[in-house]
N, C-alpha and C positions, 0 to 999 in steps of 0.2 A: 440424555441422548438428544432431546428436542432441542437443546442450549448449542450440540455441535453441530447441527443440521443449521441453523441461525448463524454461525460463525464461519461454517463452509461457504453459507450464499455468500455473505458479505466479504469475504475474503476471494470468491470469483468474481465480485462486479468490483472490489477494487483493481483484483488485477487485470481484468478486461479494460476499466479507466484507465487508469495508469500508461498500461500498455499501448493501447490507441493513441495517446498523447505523447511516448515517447519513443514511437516503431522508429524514429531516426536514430533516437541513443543508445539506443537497447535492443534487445535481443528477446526470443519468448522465455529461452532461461534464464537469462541475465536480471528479466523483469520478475520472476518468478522467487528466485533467490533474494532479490530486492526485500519483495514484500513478508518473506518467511523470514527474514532479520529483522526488517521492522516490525513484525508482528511478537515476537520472541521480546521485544526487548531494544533493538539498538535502535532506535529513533531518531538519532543524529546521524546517523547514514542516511535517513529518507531527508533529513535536512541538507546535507552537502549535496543531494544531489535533484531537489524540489526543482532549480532553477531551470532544470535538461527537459521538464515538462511544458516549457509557455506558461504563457499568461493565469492557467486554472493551474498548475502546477502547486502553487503554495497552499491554496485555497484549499484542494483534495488532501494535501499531505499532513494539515491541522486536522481535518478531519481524518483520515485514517488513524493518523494520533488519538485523537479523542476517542475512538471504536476500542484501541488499544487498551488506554487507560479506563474503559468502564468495565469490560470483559473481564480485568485482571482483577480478582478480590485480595 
């Protein structure tokens, strides 16, 4: 239960990130839906669209990557 409580937070300050850096391309569901695909699994969707963040955009999106692949046993 402690494991989902740790995955809830991080899964809020990504997408509060995220969000703030793409309030021009995105939407709060649009960013929302985003991130529950990437997290699920399709991480090449958070790549085609890394570059609609600026300059930190790539930078975050390795990293939410990497949160992905350690969580996943």
């Amino acid at each position: 239960m402690k494991f989902l409580v740790i995955i809830a937070i991080l899964y809020c300050g990504f997408f509060v990130t995220f969000w703030s850096l793409g309030r021009d391309a995105y939407t709060v569901s649009e960013m929302g839906w985003l991130l529950v695909r990437i997290f699920f699994g399709s991480s090449y969707i958070g790549f085609d669209s890394m570059h609609k963040f600026g300059l930190f955009g790539p930078t975050l999106m390795y990293s939410a990557l990497m949160t992905q692949l350690l969580t996943h046993e």
